[in-house]
LUMVEXGU-357097 format. One line per 3 residues: their letters; for each residue x, y, z of N, C-alpha, C, O. Coordinates in steps of 0.1 Angstrom, whole numbers, plus 5000, padded with zeros to 4 digits. Layout:
BEGIN
a) X:Y:Z:X:Y:Z:X:Y:Z:X:Y:Z | ...
//
This chain:
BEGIN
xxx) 5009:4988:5000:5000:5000:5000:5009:5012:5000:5018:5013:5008 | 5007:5021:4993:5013:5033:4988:5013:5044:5006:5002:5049:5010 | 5022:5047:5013:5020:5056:5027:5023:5069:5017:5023:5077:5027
xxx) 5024:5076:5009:5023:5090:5006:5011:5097:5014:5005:5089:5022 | 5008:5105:5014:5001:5110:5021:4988:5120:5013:4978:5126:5018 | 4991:5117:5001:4980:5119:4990:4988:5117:4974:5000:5116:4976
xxx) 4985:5117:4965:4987:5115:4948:4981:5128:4944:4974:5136:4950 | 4987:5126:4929:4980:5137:4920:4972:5132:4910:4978:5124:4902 | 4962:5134:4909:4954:5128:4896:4954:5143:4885:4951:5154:4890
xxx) 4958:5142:4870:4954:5150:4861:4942:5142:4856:4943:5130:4853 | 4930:5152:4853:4922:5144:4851:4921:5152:4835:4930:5160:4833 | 4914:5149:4825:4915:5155:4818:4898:5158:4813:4890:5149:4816
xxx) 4893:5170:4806:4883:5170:4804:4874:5173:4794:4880:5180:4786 | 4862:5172:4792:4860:5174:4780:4864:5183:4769:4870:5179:4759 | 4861:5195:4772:4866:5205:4768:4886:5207:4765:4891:5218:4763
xxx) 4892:5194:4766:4905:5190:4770:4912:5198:4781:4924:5196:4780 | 4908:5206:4789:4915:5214:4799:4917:5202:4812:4913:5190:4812 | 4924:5209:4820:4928:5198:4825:4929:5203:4843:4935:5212:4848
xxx) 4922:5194:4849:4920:5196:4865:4931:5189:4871:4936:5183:4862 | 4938:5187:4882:4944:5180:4891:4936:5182:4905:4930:5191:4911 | 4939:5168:4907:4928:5163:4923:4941:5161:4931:4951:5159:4925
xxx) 4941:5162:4942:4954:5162:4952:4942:5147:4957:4930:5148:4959 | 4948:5134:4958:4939:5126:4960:4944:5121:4978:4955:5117:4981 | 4936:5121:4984:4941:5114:5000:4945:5101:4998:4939:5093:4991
xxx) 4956:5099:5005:4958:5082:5007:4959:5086:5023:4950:5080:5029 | 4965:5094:5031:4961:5090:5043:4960:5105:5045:4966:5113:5038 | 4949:5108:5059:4940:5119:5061:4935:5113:5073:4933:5102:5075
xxx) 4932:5124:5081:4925:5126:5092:4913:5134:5089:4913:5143:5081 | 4901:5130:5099:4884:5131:5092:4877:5129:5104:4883:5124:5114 | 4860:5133:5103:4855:5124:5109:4847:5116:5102:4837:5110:5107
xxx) 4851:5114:5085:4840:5109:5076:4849:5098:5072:4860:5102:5071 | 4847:5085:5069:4855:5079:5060:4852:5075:5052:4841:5069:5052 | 4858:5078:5044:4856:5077:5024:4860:5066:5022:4865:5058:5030
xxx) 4857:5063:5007:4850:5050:5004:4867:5044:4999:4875:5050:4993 | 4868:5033:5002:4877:5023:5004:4889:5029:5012:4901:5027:5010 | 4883:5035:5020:4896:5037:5030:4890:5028:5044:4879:5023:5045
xxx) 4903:5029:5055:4899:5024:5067:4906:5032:5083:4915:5041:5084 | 4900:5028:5090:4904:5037:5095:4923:5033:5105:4929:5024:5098 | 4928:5035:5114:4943:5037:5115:4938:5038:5131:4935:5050:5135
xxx) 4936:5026:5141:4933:5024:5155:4923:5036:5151:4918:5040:5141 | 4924:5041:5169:4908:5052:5168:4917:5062:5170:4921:5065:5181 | 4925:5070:5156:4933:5080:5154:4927:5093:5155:4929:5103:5161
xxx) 4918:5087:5142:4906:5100:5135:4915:5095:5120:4909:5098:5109 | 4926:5088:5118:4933:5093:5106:4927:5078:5098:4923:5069:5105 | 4928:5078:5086:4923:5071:5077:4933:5069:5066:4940:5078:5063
xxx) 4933:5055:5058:4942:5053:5051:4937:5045:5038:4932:5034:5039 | 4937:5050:5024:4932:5042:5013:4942:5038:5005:4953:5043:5005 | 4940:5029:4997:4954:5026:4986:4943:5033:4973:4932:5032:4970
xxx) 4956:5042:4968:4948:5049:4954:4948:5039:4943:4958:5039:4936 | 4939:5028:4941:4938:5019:4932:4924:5029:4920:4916:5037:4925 | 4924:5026:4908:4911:5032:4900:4899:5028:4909:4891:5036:4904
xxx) 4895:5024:4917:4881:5020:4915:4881:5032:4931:4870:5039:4932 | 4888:5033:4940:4887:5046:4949:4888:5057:4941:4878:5064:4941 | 4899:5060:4932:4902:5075:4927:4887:5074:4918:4881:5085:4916
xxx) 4881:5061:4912:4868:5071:4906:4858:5073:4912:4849:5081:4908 | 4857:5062:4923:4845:5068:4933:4848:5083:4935:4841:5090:4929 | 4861:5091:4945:4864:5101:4946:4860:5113:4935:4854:5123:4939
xxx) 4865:5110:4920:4860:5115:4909:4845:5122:4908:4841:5133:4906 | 4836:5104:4910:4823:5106:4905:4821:5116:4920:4811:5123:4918 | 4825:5118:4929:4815:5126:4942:4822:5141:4936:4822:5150:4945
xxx) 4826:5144:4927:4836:5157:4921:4823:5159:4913:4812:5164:4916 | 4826:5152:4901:4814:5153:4895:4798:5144:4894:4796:5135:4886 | 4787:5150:4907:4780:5142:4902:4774:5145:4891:4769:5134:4887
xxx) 4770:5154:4884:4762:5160:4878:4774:5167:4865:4786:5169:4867 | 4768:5169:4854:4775:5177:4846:4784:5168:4839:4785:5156:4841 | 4794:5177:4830:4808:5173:4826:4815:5163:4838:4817:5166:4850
xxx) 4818:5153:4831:4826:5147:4838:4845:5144:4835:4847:5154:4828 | 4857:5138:4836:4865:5137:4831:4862:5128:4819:4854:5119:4820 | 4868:5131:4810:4871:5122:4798:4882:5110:4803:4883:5099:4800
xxx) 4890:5117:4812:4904:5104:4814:4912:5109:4827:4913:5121:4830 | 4918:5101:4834:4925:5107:4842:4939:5098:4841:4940:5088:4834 | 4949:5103:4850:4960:5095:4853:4967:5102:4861:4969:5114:4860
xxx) 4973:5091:4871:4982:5093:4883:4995:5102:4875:5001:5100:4864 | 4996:5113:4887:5011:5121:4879:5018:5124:4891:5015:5126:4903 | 5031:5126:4884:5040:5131:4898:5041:5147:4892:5038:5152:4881
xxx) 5046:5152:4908:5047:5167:4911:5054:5170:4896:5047:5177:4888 | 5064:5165:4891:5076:5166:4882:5072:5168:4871:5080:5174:4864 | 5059:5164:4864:5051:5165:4853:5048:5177:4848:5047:5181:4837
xxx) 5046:5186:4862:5037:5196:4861:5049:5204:4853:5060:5206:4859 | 5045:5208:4838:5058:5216:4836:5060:5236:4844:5070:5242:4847 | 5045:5239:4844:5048:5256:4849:5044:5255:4861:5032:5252:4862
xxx) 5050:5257:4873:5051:5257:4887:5041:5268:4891:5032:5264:4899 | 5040:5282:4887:5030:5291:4889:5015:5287:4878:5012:5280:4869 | 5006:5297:4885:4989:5291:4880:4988:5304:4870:4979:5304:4861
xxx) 4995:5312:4871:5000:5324:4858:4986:5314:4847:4974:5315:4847 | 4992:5308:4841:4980:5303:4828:4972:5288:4831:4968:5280:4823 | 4972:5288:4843:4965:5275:4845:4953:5268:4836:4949:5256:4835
xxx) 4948:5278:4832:4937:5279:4827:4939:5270:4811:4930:5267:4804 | 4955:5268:4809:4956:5267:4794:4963:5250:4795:4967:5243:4786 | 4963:5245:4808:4969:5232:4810:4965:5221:4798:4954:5218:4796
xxx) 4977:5216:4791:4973:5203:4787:4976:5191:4792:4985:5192:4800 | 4972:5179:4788:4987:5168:4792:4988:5164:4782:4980:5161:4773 | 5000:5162:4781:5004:5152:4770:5008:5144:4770:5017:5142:4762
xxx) 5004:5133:4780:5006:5125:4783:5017:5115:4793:5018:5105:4799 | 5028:5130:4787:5042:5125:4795:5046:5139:4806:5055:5139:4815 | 5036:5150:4803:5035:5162:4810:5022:5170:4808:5013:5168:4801
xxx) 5025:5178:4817:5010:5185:4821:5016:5202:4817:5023:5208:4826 | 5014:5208:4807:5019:5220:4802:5008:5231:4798:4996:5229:4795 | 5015:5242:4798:5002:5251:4790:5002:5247:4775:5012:5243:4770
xxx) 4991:5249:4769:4988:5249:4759:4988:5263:4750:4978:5270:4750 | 5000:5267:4743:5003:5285:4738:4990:5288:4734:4983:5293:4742 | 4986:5287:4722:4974:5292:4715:4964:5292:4724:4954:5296:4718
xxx) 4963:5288:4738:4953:5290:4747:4962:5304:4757:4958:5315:4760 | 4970:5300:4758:4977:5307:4770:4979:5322:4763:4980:5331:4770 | 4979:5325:4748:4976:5337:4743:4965:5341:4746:4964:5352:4751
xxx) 4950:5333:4743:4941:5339:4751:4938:5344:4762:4933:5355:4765 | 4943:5334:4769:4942:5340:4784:4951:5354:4785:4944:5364:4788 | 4961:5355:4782:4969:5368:4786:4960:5378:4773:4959:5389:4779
xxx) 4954:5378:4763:4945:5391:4759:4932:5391:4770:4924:5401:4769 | 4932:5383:4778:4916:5383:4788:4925:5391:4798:4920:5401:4802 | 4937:5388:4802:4940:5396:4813:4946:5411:4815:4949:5419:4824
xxx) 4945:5410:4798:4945:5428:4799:4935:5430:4794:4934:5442:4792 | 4924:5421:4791:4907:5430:4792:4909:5434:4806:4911:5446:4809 | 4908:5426:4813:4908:5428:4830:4910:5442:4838:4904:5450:4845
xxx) 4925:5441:4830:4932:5452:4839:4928:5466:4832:4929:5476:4839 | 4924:5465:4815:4922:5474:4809:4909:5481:4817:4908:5493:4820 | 4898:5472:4820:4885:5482:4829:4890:5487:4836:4888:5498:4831
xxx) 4897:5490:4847:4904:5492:4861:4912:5505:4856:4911:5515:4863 | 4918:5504:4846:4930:5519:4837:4920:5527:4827:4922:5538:4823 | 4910:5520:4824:4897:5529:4813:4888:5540:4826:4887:5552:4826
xxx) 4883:5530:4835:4876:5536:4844:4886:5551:4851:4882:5562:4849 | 4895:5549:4856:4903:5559:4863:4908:5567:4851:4910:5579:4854 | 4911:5565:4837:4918:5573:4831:4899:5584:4827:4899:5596:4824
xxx) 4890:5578:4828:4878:5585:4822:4874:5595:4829:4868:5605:4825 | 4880:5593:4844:4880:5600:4854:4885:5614:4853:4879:5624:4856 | 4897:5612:4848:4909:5624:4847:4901:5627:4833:4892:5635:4836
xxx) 4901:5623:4823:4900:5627:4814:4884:5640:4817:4882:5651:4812 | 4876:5632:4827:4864:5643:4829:4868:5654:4833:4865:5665:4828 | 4882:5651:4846:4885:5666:4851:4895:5676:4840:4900:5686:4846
xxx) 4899:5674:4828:4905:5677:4820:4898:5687:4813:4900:5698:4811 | 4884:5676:4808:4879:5689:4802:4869:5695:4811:4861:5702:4805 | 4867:5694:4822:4857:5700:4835:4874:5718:4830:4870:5728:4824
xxx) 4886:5717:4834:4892:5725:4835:4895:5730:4818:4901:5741:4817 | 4893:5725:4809:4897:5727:4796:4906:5730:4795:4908:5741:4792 | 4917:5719:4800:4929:5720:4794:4929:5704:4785:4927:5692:4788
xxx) 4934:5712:4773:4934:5706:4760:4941:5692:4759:4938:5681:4756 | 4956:5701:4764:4972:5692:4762:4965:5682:4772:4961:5672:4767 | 4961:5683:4785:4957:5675:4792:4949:5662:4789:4952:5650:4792
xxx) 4940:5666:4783:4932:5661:4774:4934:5649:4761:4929:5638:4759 | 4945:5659:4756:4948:5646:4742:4960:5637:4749:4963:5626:4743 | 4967:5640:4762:4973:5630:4767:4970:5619:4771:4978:5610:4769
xxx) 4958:5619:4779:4947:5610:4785:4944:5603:4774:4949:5592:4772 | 4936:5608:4767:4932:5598:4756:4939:5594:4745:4934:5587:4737 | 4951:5597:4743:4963:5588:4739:4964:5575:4747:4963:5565:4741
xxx) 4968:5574:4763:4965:5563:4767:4952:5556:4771:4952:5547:4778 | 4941:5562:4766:4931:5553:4768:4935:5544:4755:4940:5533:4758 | 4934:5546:4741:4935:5544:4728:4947:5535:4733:4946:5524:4728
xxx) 4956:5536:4739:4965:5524:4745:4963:5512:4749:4968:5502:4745 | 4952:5513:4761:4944:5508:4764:4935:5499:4754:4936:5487:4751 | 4926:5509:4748:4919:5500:4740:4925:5488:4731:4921:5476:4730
xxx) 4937:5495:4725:4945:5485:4713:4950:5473:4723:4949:5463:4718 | 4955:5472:4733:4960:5465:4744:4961:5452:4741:4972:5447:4739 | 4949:5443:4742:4944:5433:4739:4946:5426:4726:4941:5414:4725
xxx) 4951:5432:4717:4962:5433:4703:4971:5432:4699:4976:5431:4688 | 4976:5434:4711:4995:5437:4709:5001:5427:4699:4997:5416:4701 | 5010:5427:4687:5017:5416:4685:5019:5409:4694:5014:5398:4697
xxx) 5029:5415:4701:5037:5404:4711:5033:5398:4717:5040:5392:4725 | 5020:5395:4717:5009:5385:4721:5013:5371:4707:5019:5361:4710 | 5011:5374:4700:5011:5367:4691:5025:5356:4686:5029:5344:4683
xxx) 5027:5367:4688:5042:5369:4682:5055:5358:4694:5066:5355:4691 | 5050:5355:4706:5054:5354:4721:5057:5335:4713:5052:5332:4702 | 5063:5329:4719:5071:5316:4715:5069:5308:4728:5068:5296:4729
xxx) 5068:5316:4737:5063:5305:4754:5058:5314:4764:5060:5326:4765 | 5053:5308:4769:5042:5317:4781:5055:5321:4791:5050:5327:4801 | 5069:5322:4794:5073:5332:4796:5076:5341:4791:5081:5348:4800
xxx) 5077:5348:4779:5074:5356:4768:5062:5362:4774:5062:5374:4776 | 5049:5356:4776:5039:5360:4775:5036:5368:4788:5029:5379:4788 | 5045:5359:4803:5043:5371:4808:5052:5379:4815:5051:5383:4827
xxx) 5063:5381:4804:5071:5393:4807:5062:5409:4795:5068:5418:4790 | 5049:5407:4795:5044:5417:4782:5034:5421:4792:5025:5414:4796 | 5036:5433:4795:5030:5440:4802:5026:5455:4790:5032:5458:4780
xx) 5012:5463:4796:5012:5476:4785:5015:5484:4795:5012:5484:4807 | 5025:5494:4786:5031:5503:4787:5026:5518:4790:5034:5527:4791
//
């Protein structure tokens, strides 16, 4: 029986994006899950991650909805990008769990939608008190970087970027 103290499952999912389950092999509870047992009267509880616990575990993830298409046991070491920066763009490929670029460009144009509301709103601000005082120069400065702003989400170097660290050393200027 495996004593780690939990596994990783990459599960993989419809949409191919890809979840990881931190899975318990031993845990302290007052519930005990299904093919585990308990460890004297500890409170702690001990399962061997064989398929048929990791999909009980699974199905109580998903009972309803999308479910995984596939899963499989992975080590820490798989995971190629240590930060969640693009988590959102994970694939596996079977021998690793990586961002996926052409996704991870998306996400970084979503994240300067993001940040773009937060710099539109405060720059619309100044821009009111600009022409509240009608100063002009003031004026076409501001909206020079809104227009910065707007194009933002465009940049080549979005495009143009070869690995999501490229992607997020691109910050607007």
């Amino acid at each position: 029986m495996n004593l780690n103290r939990s596994v990783l499952i990459a599960m993989t999912m419809p949409d191919d994006s890809v979840q990881i389950m931190n899975f318990g092999v031993v845990a302290r509870g007052d519930v005990l899950p299904s093919g585990a047992v308990w460890l004297k009267e500890s409170g702690w509880w001990l399962r061997d991650p064989v398929p048929a616990t990791i999909e009980d575990e699974i199905s109580k993830l998903f009972p309803t909805g999308d479910r995984p298409v596939r899963w499989r046991r992975i080590e820490e070491a798989e995971i190629v990008e240590k930060d969640r920066v693009f988590r959102g763009a994970w694939k596996d490929t079977g021998s690793s769990i990586e961002p996926d670029l052409v996704l991870a460009r998306v996400l970084k144009a979503d994240m300067i939608r993001k940040e773009r509301k937060a710099a539109l709103a405060e720059l619309d601000n100044e821009w009111m008190r600009a022409v509240g005082q009608k100063d002009k120069a003031e004026e076409e400065r501001i909206e020079a970087e809104r227009q910065k702003w707007r194009d933002a989400p465009a940049d080549p170097r979005i495009e143009a970027a070869t690995s999501v660290e490229e992607l997020k050393q691109i910050k607007v200027a």
